[in-house]
N, C-alpha and C positions, 0 to 999 in steps of 0.2 A: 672735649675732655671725656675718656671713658670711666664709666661707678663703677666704683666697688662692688663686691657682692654686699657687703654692710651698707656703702649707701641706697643699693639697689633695693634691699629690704626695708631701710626708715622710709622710702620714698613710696614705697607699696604698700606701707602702714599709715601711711598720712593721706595717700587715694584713697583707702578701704575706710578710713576713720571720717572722712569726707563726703565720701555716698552714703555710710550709715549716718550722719547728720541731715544730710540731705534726705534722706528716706523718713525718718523719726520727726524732720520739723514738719511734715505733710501730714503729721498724725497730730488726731488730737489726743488727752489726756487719758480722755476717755477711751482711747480705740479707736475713737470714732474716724471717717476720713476727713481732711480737713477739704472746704470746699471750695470750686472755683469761683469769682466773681461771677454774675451773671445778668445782662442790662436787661430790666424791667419795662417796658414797653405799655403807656396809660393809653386809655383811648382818650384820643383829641378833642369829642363832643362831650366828653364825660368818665373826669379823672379817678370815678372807684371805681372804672370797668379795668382790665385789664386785656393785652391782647396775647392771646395762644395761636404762633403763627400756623399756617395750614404744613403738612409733612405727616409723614410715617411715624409710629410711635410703639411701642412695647406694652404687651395687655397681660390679663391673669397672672395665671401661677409660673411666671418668669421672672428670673430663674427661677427653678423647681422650691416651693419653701415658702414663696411671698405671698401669694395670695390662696385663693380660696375658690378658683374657676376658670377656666379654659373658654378663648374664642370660640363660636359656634363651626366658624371655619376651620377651624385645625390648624389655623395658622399663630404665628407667634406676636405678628406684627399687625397693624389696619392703619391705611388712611384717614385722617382728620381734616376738614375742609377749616380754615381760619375760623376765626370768633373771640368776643369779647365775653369776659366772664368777670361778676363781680369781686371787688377783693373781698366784700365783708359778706358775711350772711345778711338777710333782709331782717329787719329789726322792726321789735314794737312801733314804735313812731312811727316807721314808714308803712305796715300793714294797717293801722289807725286811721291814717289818714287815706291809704287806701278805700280802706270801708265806708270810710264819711262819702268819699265821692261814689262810690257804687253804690251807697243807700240814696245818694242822691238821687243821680241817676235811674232809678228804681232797679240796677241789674242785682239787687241783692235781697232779701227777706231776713224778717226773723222771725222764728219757731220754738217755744222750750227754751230761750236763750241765748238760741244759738244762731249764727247766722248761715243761710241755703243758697245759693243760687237758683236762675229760674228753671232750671230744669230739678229743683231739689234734692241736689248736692249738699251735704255737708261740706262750709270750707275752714268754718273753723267754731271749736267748741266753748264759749266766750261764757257756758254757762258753769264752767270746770273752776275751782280756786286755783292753778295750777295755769290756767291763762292770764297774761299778764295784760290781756286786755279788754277795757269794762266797756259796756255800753250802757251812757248816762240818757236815760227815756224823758226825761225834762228838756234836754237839750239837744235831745235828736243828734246825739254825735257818741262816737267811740273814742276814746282815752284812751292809752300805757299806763299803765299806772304808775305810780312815783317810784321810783329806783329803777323799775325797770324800760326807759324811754331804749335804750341802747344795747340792749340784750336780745337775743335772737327771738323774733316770732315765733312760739310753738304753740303745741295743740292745732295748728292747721295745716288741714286732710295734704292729700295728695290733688282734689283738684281745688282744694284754697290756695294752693302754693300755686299753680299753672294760670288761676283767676287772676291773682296779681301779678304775675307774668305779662300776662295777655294783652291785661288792660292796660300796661306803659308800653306794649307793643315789642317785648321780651318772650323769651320762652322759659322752660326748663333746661336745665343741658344734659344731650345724651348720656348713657354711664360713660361712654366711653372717650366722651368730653371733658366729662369730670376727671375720670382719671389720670387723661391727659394733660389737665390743670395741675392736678394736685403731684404728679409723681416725676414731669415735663421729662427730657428727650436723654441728657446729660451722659455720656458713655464712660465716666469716672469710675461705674461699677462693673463695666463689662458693658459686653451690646451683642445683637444677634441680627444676620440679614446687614448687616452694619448699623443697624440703631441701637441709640444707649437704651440700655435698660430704664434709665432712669433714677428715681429715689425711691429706696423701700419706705420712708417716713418724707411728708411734704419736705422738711429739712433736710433730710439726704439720709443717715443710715446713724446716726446718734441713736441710743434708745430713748424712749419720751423719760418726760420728766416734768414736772409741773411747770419750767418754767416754756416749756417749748407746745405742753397741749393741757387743755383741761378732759382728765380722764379718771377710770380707775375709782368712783365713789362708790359707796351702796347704796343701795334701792333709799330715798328718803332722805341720803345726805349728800350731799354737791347740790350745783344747780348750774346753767350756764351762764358764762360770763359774760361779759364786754363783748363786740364782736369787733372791737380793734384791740383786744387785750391780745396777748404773748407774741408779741410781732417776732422773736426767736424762731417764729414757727413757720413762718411765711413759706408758701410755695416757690418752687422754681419760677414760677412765671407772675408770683405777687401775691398769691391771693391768701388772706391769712384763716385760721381756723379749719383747713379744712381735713384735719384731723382732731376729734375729740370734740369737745361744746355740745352742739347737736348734731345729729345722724341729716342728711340733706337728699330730700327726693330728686329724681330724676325722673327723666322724659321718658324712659324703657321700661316698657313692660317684661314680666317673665308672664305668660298662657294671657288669658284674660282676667285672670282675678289680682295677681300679684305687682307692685312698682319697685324698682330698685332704691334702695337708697345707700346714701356714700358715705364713708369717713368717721365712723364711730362719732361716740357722744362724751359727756360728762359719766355716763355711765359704765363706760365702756373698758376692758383692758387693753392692756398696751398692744397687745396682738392685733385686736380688732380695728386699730390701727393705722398697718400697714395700707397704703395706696390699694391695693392691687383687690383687697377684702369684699366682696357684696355681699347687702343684704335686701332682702323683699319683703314687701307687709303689704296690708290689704289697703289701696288706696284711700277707703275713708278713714284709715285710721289716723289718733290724735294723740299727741303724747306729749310731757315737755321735754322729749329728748329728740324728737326732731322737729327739726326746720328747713331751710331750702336757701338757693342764690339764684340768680339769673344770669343767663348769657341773652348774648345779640350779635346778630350776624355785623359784619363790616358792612 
């Protein structure tokens, strides 16, 4: 049966009305894009690890806009060897109970308050009100203090964070490990070389918001949260907070004096952010804006 020019018209209005449905339910309300499922992969010895499989990935300031640095290579993309990497940042209770067994052990001192390694390192400044954790001298042991058992570790250095690493036989993870946890492979925004770009935000490209990152306070107000709080926020490959709460060292040095650290804080604005952002501070420094996670090889 041959249309009409009028049926040929309704029928071309009901295609076009059809793909803009299709087009508009892939958005979110926000603008935002809406995202694709993506199957989260635990490690099997130990389910708050997560696995970041090995492949090519997308760095810096790609596209032009994201971040805040360019590969040393001049290239756009690099290589990632596999790894596990925690979902949660490492938390008072578990840096406490770290201590107790390093003081055991005799691999650790204390000085001023504060606890040294034996090469006297600063690893973390337990003599700050701003450390959420106490060392009780009657009972030769270190606490969390009450509220804060579940809240990220901070005030410790750059090599306190690698000490507790070391000693469960974890490391730091490179930047560029981190980055590829927090921002993973996803070509939904574009790709180059053929890899996706990734997320400009662990979440995909939403702009933050309180309920996806903790950010955005001034100096003396926030604090960090839960480090299983805003699970809205979770990375492409699991792993939550790792934009906002606290800043998280890494294994990469910039010259000799400087370490990288990831992912903005509770202090931080929404720009700072972005996956793709570094920043560097002097290894022994202590702050309660940052803390650290581990990875481990398969």
């Amino acid at each position: 049966m041959s249309l009409t020019p009028f049926t040929r018209l309704i029928a071309l209005i009901f295609c076009l009305a059809g793909m803009a449905l299709a087009f508009w339910s892939c958005q979110k309300d926000d603008g935002a894009t809406a995202l694709p499922s993506h199957t989260i992969i635990a490690n099997p010895l130990d389910s708050t690890m997560v696995l970041v499989p090995a492949g090519f990935a997308v760095f810096g300031n790609v596209p032009t806009g994201w971040g805040n640095y360019t590969l040393s290579s001049g290239e756009d993309t690099a290589w990632v060897d596999s790894f596990y990497i925690d979902r949660y940042e490492v938390t008072n209770q578990e840096y406490a109970v770290y201590l107790d067994s390093a003081l055991a052990l005799g691999l650790i001192n204390l000085s001023s308050g504060n606890v040294f390694d034996a090469q006297n390192h600063l690893l973390i400044k337990t003599s700050s009100s701003e450390c959420r954790i106490a060392y009780i001298e009657s009972q030769t042991t270190f606490i969390p203090k009450i509220g804060y058992e579940q809240t990220p570790a901070v005030m410790v250095s750059w090599w306190g964070a690698g000490a507790f690493a070391a000693f469960y036989g974890q490391r730091l993870p490179t930047e560029l490990e981190w980055e590829k946890a927090a921002r993973g492979v996803s070509n939904l925004l574009g790709s180059v070389d053929g890899v996706g770009f990734g997320y400009i935000y662990p979440w995909g490209d939403q702009n933050p918001t309180p309920e996806l990152a903790n950010f955005g306070h001034s100096p003396g107000m926030g604090a960090p949260q839960l480090v299983t709080a805003l699970s809205q926020g979770t990375s492409w490959y699991g792993a939550l907070n790792m934009a906002g709460n606290v800043m998280e060292w890494t294994a990469t040095s910039i010259g000799s004096n400087y370490r990288v650290l990831r992912g903005g804080s509770y202090l931080s604005s929404a720009a700072d952010l972005r996956t793709p952002m570094r920043f560097f501070y002097d290894p022994v420094a202590t702050f309660d804006s940052y803390g650290f996670r581990c990875v481990s090889d398969p």
